[in-house]
N, C-alpha and C positions, 0 to 999 in steps of 0.2 A: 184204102177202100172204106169208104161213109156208106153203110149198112142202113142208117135209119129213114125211114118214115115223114117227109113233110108234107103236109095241110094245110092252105088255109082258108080262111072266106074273111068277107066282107062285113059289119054292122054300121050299123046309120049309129048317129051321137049329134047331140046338142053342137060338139066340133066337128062336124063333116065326118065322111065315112075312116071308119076304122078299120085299118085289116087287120086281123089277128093270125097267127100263127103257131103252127104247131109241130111241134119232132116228133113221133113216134106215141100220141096220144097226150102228149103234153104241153101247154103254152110255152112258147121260146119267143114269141116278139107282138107287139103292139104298136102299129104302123101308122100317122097320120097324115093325110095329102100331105104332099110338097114339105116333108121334115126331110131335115140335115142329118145325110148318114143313114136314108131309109135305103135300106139294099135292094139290089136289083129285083124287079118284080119274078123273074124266072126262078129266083133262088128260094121261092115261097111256097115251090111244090104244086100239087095240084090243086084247084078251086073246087070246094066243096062246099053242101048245106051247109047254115048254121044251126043245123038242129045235129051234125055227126060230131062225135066228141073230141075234144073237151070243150069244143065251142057253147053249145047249151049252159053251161053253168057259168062260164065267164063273159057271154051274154047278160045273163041274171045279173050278175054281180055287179057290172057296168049299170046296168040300167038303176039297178038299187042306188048307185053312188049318183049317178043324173039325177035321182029321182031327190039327192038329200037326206036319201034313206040308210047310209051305210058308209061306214068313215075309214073302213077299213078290208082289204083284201084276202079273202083266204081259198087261194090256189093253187096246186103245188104246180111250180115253174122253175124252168131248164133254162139258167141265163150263160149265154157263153160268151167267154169274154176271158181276158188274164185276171190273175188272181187279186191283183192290188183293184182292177175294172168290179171284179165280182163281189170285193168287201167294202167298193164304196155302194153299191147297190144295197147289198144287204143292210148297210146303214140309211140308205134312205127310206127301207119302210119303217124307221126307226122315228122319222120326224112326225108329232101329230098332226093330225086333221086338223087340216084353218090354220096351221101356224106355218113359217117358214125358219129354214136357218141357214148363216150366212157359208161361203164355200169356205172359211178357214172356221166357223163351227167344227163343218162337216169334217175337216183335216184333221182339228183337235180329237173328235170322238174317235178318230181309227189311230188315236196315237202318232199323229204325222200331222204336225201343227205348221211346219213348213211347206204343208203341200196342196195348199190351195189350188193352185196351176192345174195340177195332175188332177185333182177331182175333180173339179170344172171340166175337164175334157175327159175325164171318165164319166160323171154325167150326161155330158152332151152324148154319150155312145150308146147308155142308157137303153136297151131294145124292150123293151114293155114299158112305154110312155104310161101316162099317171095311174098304170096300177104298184109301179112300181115310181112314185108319186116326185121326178127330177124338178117336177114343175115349182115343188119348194122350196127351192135353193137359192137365195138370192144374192147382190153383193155386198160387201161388208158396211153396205151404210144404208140397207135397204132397199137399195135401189133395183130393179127391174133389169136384170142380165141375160145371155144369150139362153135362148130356149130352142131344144131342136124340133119342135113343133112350133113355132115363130112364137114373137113377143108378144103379142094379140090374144093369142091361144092361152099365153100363163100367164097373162092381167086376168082374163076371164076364170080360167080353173084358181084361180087365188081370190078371185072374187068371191065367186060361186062360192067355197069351202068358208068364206071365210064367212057369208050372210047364212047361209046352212048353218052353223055353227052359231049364229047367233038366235036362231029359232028356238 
């Protein structure tokens, strides 16, 4: 028996609309048209304003990072997922704004320097797209790898941060 609470609504974005999501008052997923592993739309509870909460602030906070104004995230969020899924998460709000690191960085910092593989597809599972910023990730020689919001979407959010950053 799953007791809680789902929400969600819809925001416009410089990348097409975003759906945000929420468990029981709290953000659990950041959805982009046509992303890989976006769950069923039924599973997102019921469609509400984006002024009911926690939508209003994570609204704000979006628009501040579109805006160039804000490099970094602060909203408490419900990511679910297995435990090895939830610690490469946690390390990716760990990479700076405008910089990227490659997926056996990302293995080396969680102590699992052999597990490129796995984080790349814990990555791609990733359910709060660039606030919880996968878009970083790249492959070990720089190059431009799978994004579950297409490869288009993280040329541009790697853009964007990277000329914001140069301001």
């Amino acid at each position: 028996m799953n007791s809680s609470s789902k929400q969600h609504t819809v925001v416009d974005s410089p990348y097409g609309p975003l759906t945000l999501v929420a468990t029981d008052g709290v953000l659990c997923g950041l959805y982009m048209t046509e992303q890989r592993h976006r769950p069923a739309e039924e599973s997102f509870g019921e469609r509400v304003s984006a002024t009911e909460e926690p939508f209003p602030e994570v609204a704000r906070q979006l628009a501040a990072y579109f805006a160039g104004e804000l490099t970094s995230f602060d909203l408490p969020m419900r990511l679910e997922g297995t435990e090895f899924q939830r610690s490469v998460w946690d390390q990716l709000v760990r990479i700076p704004y405008g910089r990227t690191w490659s997926y056996g960085q990302l293995a080396a910092e969680l102590g699992k320097p052999g597990a490129s593989r796995a984080v790349g597809l814990a990555n791609g599972r990733n359910p709060v797209g660039i606030i919880v910023p996968c878009h970083r990730v790249v492959g070990a020689s720089g190059g431009m790898t799978g994004y579950g919001g297409g490869l288009e979407r993280k040329v541009r959010l790697l853009a964007f941060e990277a000329g914001a950053r140069q301001l």
